[in-house]
C-alpha positions as CSV (number, residue, x, y, z in Angstrom):
1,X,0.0,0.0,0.0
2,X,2.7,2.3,0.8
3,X,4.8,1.4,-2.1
4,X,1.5,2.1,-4.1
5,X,1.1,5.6,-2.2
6,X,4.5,6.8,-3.1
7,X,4.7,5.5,-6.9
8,X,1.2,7.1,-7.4
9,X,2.5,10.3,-5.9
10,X,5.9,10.7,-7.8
11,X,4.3,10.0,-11.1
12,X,1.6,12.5,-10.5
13,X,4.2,15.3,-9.8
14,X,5.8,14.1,-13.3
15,X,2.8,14.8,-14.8
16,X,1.9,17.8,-13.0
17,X,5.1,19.5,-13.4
18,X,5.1,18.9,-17.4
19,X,8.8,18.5,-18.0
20,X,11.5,15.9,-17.6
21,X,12.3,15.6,-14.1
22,X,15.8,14.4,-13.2
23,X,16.8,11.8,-10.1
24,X,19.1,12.6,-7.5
25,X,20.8,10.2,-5.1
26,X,22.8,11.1,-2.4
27,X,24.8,9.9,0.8
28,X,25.7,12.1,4.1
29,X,28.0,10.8,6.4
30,X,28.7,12.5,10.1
31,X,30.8,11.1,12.6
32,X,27.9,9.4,14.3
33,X,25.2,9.3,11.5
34,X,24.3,8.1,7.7
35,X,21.9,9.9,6.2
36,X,20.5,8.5,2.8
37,X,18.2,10.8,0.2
38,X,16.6,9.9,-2.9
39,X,14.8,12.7,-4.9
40,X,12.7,13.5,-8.1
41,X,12.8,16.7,-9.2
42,X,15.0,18.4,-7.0
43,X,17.4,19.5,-9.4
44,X,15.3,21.8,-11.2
45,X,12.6,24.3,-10.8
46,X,8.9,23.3,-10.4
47,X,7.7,20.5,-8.2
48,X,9.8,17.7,-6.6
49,X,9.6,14.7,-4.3
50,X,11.8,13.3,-2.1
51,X,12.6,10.8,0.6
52,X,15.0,10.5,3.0
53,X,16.1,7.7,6.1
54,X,18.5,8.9,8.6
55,X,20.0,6.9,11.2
56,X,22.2,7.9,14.3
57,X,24.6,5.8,16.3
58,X,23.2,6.6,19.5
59,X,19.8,8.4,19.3
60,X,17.5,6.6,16.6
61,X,16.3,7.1,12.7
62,X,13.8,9.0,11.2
63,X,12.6,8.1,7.7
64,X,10.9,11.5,5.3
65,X,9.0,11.9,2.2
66,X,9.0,15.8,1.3
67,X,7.3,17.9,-1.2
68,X,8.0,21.1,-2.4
69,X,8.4,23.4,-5.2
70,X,11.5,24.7,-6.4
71,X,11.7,28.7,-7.4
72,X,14.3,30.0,-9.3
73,X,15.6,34.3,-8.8
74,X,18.7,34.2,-10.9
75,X,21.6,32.3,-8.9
76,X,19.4,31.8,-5.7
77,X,17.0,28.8,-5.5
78,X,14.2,29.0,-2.8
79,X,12.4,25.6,-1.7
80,X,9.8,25.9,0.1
81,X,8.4,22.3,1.4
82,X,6.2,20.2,3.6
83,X,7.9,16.7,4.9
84,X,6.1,14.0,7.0
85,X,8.3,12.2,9.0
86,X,8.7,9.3,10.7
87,X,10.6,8.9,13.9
88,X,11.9,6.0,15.9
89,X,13.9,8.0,18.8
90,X,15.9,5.7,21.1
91,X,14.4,7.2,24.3
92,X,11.1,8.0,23.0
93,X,8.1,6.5,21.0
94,X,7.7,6.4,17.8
95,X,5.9,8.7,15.9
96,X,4.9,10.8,13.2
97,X,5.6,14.8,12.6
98,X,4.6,17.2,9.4
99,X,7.5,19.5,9.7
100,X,7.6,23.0,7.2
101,X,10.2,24.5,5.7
102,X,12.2,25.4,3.2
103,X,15.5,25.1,1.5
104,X,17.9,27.6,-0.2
105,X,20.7,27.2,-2.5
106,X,22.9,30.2,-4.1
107,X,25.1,29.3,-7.3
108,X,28.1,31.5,-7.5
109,X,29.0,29.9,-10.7
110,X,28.8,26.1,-12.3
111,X,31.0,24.7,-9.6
112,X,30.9,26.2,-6.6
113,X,27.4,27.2,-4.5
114,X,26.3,27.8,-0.6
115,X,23.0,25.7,0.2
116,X,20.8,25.7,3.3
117,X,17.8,24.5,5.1
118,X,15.2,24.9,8.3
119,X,12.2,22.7,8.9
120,X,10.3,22.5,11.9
121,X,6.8,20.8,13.2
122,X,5.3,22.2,16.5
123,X,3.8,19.8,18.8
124,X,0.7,20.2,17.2
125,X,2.1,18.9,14.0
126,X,3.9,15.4,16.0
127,X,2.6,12.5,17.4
128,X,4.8,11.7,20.4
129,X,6.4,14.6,20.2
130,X,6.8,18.1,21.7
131,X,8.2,19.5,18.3
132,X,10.7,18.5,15.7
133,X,13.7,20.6,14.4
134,X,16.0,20.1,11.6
135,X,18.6,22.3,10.4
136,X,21.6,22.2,7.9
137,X,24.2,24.1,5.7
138,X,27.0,23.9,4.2
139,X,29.4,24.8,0.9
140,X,28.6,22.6,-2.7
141,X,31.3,21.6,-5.2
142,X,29.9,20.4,-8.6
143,X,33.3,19.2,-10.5
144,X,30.6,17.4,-13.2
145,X,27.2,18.3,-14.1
146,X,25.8,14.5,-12.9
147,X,28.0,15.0,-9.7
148,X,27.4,17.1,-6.7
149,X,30.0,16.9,-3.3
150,X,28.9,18.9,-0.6
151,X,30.2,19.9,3.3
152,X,28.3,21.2,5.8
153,X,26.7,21.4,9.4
154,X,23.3,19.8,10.4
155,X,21.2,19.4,13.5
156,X,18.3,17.3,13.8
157,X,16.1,17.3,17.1
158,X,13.5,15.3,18.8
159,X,12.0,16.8,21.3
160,X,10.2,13.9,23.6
161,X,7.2,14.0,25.7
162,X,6.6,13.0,28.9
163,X,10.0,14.3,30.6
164,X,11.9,11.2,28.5
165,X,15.4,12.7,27.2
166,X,15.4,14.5,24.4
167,X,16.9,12.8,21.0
168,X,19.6,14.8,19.1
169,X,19.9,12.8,16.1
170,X,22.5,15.0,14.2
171,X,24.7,18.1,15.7
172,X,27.8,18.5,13.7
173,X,29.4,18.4,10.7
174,X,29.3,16.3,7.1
175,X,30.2,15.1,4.4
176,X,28.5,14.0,1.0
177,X,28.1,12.9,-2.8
178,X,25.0,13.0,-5.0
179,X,24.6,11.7,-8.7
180,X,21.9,13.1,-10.5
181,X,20.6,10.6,-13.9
């Protein structure tokens, strides 16, 4: 059913959008966390999908499917999204949170770019959850068009209910690829 869900949805944002639409794969890797991201769309403007799991050595995984729409002002590209997400804290219980943002990336020519990114779900938005926050930045290098590498900063937290310990899934910096087909 799920498999159904997200096929259904990524072909109708193909269709919606009315152009080609490009798919990006990437890896981040922190010193205490792996975060995989698989996207459709994301590369150029209109509408895009993508999904992410995350996973942390000592505070759980989250796993995201986000939709936005990419705007293009010259160099600058603004994202604005919605992202349900998943969570499996290690001291919490799992749950769900619909966490709004957006996303901005500034080219300062074909190689070289800045890139950042803010989402957050109040507790109203969560299940489980007081709120969710997720935050990252960073510096791009794009030596090929198909090939993106990318360092940066990212913090990701869970706030928990019920007085259990707050989860900090990600606080520090990264490193990552994507290829785009």
């Amino acid at each position: 059913m799920l498999k159904q869900l997200v096929t259904g949805s990524a072909l109708g944002l193909v269709l919606l959008s009315g152009a080609a639409q490009a798919i990006e794969g990437s890896v981040d890797v922190g010193e205490h966390n792996t975060n995989l991201n698989l996207g459709l769309g994301t590369t150029s403007p209109g509408l895009f999908l993508k999904g992410n799991w995350l996973r942390s050595d000592h505070d759980g995984s989250t796993y995201g499917v986000g939709l936005g729409y990419n705007v293009d002002v010259g160099p600058l590209r603004l994202a604005p999204t919605a992202k349900t997400i998943f969570t499996h804290p290690e001291d919490g219980k799992d749950g769900f949170a619909l966490a709004l943002g957006a996303g901005a990336a500034y080219s300062f020519n074909s190689m070289w770019g800045l890139y950042g990114e803010y989402y957050y779900a109040p507790e109203g938005l969560t299940d489980h959850l007081d709120s969710y926050r997720e935050a990252a930045g960073g510096l791009s290098f794009t030596p090929i068009s198909m090939l993106n590498l990318h360092v940066g900063y990212q913090y990701i937290e869970l706030d928990n209910k019920g007085g259990r310990k707050d989860n900090v899934l990600v606080d520090g910096p990264y490193v990552g690829a994507s290829l785009c087909f």
